[in-house]
N, C-alpha and C positions, 0 to 999 in steps of 0.2 A: 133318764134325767127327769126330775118334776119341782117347778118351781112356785115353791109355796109363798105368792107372792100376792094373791089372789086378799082382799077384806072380806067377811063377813057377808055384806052388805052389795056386793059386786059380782057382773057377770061376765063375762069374757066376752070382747066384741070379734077382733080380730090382732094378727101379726103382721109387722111388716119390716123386714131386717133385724133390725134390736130392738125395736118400739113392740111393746105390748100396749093395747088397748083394754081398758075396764071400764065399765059403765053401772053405777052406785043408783041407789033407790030412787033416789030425787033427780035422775035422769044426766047428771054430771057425769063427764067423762076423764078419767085419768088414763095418761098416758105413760108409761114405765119404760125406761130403757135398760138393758143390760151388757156389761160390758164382760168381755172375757179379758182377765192380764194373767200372763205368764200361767196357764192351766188352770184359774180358778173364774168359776164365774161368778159375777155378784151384781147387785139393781145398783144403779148409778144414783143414789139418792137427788143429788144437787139437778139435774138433769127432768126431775122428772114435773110434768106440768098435768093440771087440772084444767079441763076445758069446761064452765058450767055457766050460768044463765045470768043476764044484766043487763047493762047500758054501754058496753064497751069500756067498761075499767079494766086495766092492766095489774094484779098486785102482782110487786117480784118481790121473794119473799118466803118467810115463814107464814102460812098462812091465818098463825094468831097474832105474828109480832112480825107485822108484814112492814116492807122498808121503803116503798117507793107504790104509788097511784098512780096511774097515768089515766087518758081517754086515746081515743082515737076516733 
């Protein structure tokens, strides 16, 4: 199996269950999940979340045409 799931720009941190970890240039972390249904496997698009550097903003969201701000 090899999942070509990998950007350009990103290297592989670690696995754990279905979460895939990658880590991009500018030190951001994406985290990918995948899901298997009925014999096929495929990246859970909706699922998947960026972890990268701020002030404690939340966007949920597209991340050009993002829907909601939060802080915490």
């Amino acid at each position: 199996m090899k999942l070509n799931i990998m950007k350009k720009d990103e290297s592989f941190i670690g696995i754990y269950g279905n979460k895939i970890a990658l880590k991009n240039k500018k030190g951001e972390i994406r985290i990918v999940s995948i899901v298997l249904e009925e014999d096929v496997i495929r990246v859970d698009n909706d699922a998947e979340v960026t972890i990268g550097f701020g002030n404690g903003e939340v966007i949920v969201g597209d991340m050009d045409d993002s829907i909601e701000v939060t802080t915490f």
